[in-house]
PQR file with spaces between the fields and no chain letter, atoms N, CA, C, O and H, PARSE charges and radii, in Angstrom:
ATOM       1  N    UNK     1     107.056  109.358  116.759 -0.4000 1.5000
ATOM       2  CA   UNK     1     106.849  109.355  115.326 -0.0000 2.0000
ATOM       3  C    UNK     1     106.388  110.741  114.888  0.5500 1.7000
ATOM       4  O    UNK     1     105.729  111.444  115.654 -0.5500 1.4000
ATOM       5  N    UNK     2     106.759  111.177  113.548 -0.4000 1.5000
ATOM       6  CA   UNK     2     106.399  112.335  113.282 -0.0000 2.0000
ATOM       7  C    UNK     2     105.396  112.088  112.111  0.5500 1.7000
ATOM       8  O    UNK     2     104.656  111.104  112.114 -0.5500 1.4000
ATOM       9  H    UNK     2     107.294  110.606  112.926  0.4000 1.0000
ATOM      10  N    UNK     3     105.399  113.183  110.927 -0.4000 1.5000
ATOM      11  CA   UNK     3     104.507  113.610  109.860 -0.0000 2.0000
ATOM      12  C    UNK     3     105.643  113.195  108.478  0.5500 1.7000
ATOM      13  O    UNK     3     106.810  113.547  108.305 -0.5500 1.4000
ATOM      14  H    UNK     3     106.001  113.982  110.924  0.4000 1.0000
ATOM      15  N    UNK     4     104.764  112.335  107.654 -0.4000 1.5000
ATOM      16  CA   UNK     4     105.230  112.641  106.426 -0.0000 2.0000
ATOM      17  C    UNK     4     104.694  113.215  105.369  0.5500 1.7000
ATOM      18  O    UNK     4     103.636  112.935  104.806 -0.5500 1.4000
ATOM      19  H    UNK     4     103.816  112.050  107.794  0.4000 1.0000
ATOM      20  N    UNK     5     105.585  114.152  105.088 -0.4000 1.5000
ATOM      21  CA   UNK     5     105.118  115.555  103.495 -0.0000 2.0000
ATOM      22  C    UNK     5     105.055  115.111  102.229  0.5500 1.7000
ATOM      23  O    UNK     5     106.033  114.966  101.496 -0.5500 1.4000
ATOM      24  H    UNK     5     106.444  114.379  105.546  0.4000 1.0000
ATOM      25  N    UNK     6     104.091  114.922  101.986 -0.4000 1.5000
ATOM      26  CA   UNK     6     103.485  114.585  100.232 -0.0000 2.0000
ATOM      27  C    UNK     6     103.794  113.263   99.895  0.5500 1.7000
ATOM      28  O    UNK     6     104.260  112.594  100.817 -0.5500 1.4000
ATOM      29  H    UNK     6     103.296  115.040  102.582  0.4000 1.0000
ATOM      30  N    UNK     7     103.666  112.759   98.898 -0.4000 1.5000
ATOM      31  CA   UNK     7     103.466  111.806   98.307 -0.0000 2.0000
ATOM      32  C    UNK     7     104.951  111.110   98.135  0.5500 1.7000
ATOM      33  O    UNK     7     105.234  110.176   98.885 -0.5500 1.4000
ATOM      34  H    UNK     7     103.287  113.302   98.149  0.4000 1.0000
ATOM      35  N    UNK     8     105.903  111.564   97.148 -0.4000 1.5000
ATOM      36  CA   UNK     8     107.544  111.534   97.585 -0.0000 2.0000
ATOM      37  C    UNK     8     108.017  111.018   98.209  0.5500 1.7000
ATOM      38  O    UNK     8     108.618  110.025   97.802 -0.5500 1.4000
ATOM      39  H    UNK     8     105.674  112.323   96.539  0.4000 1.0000
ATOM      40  N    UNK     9     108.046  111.415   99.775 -0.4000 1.5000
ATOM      41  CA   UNK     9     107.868  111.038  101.042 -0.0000 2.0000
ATOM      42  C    UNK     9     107.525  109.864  101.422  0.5500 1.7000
ATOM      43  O    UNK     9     108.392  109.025  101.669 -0.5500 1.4000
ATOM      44  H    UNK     9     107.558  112.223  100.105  0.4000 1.0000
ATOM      45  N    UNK    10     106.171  109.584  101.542 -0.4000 1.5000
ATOM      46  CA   UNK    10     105.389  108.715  101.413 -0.0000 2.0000
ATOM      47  C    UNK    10     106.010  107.411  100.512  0.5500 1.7000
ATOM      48  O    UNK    10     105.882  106.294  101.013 -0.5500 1.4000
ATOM      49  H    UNK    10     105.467  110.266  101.341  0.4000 1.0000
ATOM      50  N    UNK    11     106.509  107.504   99.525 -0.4000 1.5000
ATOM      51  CA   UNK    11     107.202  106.099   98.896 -0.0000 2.0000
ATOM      52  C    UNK    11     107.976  106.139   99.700  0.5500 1.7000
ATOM      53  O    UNK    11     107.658  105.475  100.687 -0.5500 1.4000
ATOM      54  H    UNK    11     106.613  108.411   99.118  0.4000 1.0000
ATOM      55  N    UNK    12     109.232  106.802   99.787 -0.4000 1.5000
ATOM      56  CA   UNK    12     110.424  106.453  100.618 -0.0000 2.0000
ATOM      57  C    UNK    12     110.090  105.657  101.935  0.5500 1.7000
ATOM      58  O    UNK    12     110.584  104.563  102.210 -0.5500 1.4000
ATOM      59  H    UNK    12     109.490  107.341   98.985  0.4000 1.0000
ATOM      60  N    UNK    13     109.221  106.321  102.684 -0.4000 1.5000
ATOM      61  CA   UNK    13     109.142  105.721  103.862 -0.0000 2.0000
ATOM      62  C    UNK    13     108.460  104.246  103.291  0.5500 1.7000
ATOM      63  O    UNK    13     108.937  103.401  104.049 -0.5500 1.4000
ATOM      64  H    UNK    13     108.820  107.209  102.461  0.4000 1.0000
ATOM      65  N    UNK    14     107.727  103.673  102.482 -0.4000 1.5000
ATOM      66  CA   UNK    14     107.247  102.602  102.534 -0.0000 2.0000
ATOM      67  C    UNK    14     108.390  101.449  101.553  0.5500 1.7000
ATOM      68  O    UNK    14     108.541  100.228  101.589 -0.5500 1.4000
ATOM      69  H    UNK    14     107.340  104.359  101.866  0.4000 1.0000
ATOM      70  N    UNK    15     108.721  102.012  101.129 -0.4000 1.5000
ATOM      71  CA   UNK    15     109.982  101.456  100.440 -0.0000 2.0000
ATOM      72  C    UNK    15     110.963  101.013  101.704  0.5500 1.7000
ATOM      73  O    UNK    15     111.238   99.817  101.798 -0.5500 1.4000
ATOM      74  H    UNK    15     108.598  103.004  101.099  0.4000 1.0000
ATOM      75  N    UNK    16     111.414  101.800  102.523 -0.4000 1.5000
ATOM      76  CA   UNK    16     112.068  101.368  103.970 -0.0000 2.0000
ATOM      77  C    UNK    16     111.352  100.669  104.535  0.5500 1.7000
ATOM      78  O    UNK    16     112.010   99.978  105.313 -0.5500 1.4000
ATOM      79  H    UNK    16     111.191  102.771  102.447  0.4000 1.0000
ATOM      80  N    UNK    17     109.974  100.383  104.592 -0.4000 1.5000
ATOM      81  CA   UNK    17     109.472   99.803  105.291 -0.0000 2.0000
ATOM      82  C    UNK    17     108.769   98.264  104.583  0.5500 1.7000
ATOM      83  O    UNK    17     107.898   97.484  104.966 -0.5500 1.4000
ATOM      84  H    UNK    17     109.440  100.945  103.961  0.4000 1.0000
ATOM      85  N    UNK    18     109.621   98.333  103.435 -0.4000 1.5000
ATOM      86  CA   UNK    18     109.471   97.057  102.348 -0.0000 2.0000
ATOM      87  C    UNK    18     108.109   96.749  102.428  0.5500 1.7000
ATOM      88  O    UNK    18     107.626   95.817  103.071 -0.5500 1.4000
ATOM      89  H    UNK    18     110.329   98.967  103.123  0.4000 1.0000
ATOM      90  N    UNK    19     107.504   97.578  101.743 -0.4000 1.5000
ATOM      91  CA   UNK    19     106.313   97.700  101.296 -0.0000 2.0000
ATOM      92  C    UNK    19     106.274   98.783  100.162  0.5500 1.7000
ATOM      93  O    UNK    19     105.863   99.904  100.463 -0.5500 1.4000
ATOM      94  H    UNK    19     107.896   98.335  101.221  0.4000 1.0000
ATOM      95  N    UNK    20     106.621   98.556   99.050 -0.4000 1.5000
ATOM      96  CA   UNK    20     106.880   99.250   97.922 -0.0000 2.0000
ATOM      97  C    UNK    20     105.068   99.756   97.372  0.5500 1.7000
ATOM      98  O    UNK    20     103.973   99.228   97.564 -0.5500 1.4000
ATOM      99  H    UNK    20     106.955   97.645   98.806  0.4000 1.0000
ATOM     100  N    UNK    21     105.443  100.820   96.748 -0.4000 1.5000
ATOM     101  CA   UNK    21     104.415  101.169   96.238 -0.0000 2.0000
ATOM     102  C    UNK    21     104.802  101.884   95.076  0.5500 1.7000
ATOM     103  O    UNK    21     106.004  102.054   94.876 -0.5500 1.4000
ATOM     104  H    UNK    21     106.332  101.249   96.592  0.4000 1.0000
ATOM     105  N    UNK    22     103.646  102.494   93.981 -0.4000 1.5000
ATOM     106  CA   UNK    22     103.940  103.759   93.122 -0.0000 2.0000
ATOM     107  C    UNK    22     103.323  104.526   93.219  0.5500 1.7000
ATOM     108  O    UNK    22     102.273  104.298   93.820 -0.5500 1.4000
ATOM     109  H    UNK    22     102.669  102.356   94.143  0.4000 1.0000
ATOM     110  N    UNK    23     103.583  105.993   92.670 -0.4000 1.5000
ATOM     111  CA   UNK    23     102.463  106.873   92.886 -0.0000 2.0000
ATOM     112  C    UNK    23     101.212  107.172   92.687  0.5500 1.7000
ATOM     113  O    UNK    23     100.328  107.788   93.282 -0.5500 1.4000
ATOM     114  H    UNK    23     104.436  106.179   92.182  0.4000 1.0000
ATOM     115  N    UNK    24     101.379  106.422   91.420 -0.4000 1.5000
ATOM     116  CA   UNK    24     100.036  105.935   90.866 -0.0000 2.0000
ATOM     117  C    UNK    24      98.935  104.912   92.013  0.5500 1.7000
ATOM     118  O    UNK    24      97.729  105.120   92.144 -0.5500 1.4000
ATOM     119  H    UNK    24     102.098  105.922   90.937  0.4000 1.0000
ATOM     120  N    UNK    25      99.453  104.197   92.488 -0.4000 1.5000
ATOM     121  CA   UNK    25      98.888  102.966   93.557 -0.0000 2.0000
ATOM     122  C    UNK    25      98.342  104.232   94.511  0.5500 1.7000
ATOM     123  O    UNK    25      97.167  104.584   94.613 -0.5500 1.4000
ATOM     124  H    UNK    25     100.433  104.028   92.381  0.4000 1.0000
ATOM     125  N    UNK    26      99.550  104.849   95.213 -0.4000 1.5000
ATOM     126  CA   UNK    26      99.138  106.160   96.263 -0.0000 2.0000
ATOM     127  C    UNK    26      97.812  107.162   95.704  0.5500 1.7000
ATOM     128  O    UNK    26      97.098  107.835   96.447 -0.5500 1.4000
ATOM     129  H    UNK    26     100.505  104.563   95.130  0.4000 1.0000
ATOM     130  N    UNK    27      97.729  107.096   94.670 -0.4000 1.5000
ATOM     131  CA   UNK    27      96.657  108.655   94.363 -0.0000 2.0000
ATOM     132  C    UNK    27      95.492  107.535   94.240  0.5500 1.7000
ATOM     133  O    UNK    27      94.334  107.942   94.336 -0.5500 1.4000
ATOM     134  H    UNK    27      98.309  106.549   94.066  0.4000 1.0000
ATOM     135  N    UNK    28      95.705  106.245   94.049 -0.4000 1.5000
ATOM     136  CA   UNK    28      94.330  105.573   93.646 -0.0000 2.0000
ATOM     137  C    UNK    28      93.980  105.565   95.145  0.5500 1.7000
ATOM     138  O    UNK    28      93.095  106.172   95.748 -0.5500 1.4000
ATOM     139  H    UNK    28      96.645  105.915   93.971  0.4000 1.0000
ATOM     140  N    UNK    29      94.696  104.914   95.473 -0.4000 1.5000
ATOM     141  CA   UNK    29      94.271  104.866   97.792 -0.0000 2.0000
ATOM     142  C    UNK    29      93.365  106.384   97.960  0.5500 1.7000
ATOM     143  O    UNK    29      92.166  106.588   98.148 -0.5500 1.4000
ATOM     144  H    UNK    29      95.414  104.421   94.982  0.4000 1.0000
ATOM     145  N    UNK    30      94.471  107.257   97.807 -0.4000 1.5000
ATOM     146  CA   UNK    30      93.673  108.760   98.311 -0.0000 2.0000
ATOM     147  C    UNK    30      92.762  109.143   97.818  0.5500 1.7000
ATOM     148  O    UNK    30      92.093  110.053   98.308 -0.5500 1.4000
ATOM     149  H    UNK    30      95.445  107.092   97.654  0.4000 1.0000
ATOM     150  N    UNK    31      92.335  108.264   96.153 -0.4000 1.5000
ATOM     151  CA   UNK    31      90.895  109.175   95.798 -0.0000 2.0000
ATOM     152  C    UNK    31      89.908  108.042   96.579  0.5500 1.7000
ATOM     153  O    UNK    31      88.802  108.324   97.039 -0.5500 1.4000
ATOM     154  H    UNK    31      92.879  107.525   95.755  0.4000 1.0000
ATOM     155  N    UNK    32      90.494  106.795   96.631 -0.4000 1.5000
ATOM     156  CA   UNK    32      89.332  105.843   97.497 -0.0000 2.0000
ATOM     157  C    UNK    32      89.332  106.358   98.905  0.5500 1.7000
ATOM     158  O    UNK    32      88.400  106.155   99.682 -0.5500 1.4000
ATOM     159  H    UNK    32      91.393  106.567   96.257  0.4000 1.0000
ATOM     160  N    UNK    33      90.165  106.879   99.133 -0.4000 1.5000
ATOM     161  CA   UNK    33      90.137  107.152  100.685 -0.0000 2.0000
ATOM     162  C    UNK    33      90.643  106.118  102.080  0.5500 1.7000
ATOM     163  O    UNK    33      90.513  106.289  103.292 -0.5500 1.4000
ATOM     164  H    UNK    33      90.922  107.044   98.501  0.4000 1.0000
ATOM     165  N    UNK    34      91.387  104.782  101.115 -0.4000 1.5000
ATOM     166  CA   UNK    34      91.569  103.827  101.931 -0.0000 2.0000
ATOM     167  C    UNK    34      93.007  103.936  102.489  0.5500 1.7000
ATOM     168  O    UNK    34      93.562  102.951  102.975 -0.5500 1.4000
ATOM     169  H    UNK    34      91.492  104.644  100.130  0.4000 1.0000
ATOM     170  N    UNK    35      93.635  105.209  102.410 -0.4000 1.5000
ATOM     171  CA   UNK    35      95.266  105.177  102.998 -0.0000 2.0000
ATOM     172  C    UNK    35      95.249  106.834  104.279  0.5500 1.7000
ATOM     173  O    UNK    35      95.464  108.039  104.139 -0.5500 1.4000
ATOM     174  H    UNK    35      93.184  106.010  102.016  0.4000 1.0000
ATOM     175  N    UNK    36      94.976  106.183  105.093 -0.4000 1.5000
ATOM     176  CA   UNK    36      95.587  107.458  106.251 -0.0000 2.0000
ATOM     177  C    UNK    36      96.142  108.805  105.790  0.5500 1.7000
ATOM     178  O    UNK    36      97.296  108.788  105.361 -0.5500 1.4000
ATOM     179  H    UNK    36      94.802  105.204  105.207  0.4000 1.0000
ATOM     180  N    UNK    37      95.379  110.165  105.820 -0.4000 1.5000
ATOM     181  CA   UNK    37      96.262  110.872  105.392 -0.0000 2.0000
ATOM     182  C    UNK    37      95.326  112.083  105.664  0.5500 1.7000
ATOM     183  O    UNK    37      94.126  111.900  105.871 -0.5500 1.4000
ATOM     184  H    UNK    37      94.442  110.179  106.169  0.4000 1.0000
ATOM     185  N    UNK    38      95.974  113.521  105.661 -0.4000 1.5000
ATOM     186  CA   UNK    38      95.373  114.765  105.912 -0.0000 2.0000
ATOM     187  C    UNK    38      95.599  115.347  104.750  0.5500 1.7000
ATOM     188  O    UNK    38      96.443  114.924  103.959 -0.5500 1.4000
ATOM     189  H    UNK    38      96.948  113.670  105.493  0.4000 1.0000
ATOM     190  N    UNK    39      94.443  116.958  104.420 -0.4000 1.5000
ATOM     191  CA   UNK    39      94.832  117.512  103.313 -0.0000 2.0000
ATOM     192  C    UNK    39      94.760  119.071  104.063  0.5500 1.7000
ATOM     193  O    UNK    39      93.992  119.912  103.594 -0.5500 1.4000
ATOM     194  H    UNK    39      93.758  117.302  105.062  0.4000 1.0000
ATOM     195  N    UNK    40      95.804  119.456  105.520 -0.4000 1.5000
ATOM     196  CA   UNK    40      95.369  120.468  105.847 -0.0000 2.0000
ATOM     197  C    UNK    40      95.157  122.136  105.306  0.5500 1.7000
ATOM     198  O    UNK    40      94.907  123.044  106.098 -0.5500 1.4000
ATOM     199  H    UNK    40      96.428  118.774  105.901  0.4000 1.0000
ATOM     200  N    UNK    41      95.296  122.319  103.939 -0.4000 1.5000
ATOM     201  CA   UNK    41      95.343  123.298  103.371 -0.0000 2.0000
ATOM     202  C    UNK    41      96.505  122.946  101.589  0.5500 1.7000
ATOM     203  O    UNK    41      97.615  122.538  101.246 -0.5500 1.4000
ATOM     204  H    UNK    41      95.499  121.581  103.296  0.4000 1.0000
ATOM     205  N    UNK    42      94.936  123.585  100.899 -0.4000 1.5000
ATOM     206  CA   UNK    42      95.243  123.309   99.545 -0.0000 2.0000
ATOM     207  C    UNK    42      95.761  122.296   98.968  0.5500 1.7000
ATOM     208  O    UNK    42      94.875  121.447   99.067 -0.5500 1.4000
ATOM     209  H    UNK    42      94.035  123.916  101.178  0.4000 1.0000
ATOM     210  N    UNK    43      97.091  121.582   98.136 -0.4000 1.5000
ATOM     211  CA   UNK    43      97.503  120.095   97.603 -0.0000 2.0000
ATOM     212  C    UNK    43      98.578  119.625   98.617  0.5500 1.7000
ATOM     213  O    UNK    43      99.308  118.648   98.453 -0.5500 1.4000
ATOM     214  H    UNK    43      97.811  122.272   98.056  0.4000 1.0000
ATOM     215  N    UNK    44      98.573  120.564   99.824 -0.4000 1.5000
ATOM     216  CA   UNK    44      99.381  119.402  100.785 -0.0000 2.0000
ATOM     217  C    UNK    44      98.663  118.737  101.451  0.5500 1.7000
ATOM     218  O    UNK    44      97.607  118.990  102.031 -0.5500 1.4000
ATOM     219  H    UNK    44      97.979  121.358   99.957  0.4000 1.0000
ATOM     220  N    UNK    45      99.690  117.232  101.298 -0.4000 1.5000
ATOM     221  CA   UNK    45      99.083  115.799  101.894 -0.0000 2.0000
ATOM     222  C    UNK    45      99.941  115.660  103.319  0.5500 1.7000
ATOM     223  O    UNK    45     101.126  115.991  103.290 -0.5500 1.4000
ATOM     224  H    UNK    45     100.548  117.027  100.827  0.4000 1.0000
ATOM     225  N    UNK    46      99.473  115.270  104.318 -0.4000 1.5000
ATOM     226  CA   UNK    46     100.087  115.090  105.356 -0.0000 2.0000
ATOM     227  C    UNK    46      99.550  113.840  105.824  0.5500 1.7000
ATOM     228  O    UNK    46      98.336  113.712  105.983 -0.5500 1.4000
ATOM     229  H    UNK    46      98.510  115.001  104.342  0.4000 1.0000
ATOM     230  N    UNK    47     100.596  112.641  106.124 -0.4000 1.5000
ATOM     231  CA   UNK    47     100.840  111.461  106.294 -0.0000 2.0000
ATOM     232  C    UNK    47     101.440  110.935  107.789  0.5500 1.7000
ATOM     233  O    UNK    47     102.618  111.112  108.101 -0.5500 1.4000
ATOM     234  H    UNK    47     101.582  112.745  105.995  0.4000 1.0000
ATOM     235  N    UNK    48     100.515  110.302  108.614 -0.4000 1.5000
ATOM     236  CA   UNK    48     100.753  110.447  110.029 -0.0000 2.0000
ATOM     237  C    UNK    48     101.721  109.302  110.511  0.5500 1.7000
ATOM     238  O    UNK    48     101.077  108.478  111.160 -0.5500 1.4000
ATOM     239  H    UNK    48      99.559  110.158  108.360  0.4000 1.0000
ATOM     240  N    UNK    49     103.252  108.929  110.393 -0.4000 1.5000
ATOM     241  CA   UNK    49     103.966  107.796  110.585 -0.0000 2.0000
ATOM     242  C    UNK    49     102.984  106.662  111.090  0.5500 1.7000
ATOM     243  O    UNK    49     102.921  105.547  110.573 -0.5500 1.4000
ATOM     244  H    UNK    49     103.775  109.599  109.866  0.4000 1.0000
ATOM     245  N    UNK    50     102.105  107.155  112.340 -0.4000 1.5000
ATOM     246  CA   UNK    50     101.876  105.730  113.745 -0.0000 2.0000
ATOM     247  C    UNK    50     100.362  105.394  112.765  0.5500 1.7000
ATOM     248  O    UNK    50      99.701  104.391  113.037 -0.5500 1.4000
ATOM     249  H    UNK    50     102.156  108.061  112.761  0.4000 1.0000
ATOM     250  N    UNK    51      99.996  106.195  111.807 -0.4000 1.5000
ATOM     251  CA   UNK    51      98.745  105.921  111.147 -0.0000 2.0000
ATOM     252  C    UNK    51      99.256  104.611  109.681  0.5500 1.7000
ATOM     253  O    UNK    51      98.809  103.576  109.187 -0.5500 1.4000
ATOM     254  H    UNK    51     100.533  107.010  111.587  0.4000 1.0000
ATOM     255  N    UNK    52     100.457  105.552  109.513 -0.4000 1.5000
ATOM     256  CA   UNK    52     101.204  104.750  108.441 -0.0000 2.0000
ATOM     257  C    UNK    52     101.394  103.054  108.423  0.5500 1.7000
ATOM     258  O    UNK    52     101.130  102.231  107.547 -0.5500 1.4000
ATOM     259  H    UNK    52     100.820  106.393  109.915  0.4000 1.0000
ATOM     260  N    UNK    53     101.961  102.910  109.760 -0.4000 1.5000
ATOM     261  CA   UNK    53     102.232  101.908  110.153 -0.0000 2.0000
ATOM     262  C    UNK    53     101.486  101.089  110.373  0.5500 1.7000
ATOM     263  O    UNK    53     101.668   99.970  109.895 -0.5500 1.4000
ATOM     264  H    UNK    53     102.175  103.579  110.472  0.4000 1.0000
ATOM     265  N    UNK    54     100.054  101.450  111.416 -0.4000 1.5000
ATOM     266  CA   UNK    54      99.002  100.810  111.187 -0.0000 2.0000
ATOM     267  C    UNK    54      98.565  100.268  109.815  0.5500 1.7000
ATOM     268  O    UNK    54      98.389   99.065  109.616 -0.5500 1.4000
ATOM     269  H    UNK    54      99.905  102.360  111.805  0.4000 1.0000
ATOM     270  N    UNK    55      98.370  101.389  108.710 -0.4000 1.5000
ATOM     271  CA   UNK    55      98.019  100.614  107.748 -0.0000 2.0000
ATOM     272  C    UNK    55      98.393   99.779  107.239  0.5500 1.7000
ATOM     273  O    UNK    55      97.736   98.870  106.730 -0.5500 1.4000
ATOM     274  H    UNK    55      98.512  102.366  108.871  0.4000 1.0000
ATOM     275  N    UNK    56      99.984   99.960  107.281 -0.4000 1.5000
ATOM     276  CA   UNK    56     100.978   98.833  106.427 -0.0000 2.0000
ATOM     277  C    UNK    56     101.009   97.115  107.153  0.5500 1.7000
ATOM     278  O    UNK    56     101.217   96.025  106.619 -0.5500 1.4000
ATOM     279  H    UNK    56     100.517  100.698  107.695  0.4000 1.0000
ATOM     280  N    UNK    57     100.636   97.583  108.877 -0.4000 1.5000
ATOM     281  CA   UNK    57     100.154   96.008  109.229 -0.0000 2.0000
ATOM     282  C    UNK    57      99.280   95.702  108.719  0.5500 1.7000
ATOM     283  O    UNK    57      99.648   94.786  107.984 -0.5500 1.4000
ATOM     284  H    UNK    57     100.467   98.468  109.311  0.4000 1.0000
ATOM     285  N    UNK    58      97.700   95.948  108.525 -0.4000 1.5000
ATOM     286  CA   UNK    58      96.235   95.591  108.131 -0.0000 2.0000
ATOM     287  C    UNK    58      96.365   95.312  107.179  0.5500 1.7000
ATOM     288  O    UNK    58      95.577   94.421  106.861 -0.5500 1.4000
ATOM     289  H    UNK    58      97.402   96.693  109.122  0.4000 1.0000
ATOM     290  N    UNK    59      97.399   95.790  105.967 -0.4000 1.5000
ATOM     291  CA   UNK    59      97.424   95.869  104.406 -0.0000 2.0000
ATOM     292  C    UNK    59      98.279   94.158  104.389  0.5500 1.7000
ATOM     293  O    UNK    59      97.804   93.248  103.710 -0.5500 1.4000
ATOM     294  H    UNK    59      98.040   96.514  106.225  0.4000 1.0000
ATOM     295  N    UNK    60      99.582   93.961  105.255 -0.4000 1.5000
ATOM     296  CA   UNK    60      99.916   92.729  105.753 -0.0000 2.0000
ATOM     297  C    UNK    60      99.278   91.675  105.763  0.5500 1.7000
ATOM     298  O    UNK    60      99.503   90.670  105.089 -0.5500 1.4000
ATOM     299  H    UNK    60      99.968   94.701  105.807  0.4000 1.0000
ATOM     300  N    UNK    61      97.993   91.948  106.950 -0.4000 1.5000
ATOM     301  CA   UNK    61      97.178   91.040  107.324 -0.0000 2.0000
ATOM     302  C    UNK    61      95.964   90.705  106.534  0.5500 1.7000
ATOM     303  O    UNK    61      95.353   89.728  106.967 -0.5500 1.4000
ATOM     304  H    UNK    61      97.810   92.764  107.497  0.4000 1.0000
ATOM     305  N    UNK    62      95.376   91.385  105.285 -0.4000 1.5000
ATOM     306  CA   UNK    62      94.902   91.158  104.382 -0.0000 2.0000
ATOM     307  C    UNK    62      95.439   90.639  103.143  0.5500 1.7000
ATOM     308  O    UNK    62      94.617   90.322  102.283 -0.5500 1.4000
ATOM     309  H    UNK    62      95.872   92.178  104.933  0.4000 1.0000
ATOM     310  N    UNK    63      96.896   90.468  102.853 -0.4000 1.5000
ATOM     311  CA   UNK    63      97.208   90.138  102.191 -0.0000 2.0000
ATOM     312  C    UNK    63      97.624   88.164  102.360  0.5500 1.7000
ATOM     313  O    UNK    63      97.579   87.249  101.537 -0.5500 1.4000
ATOM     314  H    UNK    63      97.564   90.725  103.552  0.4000 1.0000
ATOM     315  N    UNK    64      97.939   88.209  103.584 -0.4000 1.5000
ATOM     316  CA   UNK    64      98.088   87.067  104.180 -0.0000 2.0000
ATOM     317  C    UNK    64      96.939   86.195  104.516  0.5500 1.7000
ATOM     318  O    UNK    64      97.008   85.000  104.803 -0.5500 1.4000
ATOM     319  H    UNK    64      97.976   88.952  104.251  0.4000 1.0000
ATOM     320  N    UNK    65      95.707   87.043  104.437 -0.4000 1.5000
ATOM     321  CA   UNK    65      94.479   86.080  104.360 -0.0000 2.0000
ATOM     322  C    UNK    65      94.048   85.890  103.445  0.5500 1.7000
ATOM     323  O    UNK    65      93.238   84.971  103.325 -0.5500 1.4000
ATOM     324  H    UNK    65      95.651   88.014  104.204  0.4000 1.0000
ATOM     325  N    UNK    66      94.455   86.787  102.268 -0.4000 1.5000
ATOM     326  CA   UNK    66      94.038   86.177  100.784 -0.0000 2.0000
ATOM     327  C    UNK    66      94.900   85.306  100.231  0.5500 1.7000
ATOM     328  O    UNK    66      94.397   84.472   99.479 -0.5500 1.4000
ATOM     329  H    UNK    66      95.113   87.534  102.365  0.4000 1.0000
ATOM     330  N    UNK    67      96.213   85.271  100.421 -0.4000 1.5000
ATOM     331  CA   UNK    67      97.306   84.282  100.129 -0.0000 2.0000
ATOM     332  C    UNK    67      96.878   82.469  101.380  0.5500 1.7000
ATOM     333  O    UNK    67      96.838   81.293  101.019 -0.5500 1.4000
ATOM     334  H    UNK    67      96.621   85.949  101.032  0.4000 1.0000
ATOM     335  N    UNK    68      96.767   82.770  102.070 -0.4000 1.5000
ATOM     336  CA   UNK    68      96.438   81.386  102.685 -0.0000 2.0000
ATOM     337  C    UNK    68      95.402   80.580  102.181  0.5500 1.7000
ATOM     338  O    UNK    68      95.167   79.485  102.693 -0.5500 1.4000
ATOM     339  H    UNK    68      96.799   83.726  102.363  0.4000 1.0000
């Protein structure tokens, strides 16, 4: 797995991974701090696939315990 670049990015891959989001949803995560992600220099965001994925299960598995 590699790195995904900015925010952009970041939908696409979760959109493939049918877990839709907007950007708006994304910047609220990053100012809470609750979505995986690096800021290694100035407004680039760097997004770690195997971190990605993790989240998108937990985000799964919380959603499925509030729905039951």
């Amino acid at each position: 797995m590699g790195k995904i670049q900015g925010i952009p990015k970041l939908l696409e891959y979760l959109e493939q991974r049918s877990c839709p989001m907007t950007e708006e949803q994304i910047q609220q995560l990053l100012s809470e701090r609750t979505i995986p992600h690096a800021r290694p220099y100035g407004d680039m965001i760097l997004f770690d696939e195997n971190h990605i994925e993790w989240w998108i299960e937990e985000q799964r598995k919380t959603d499925k315990l509030v729905t039951d």
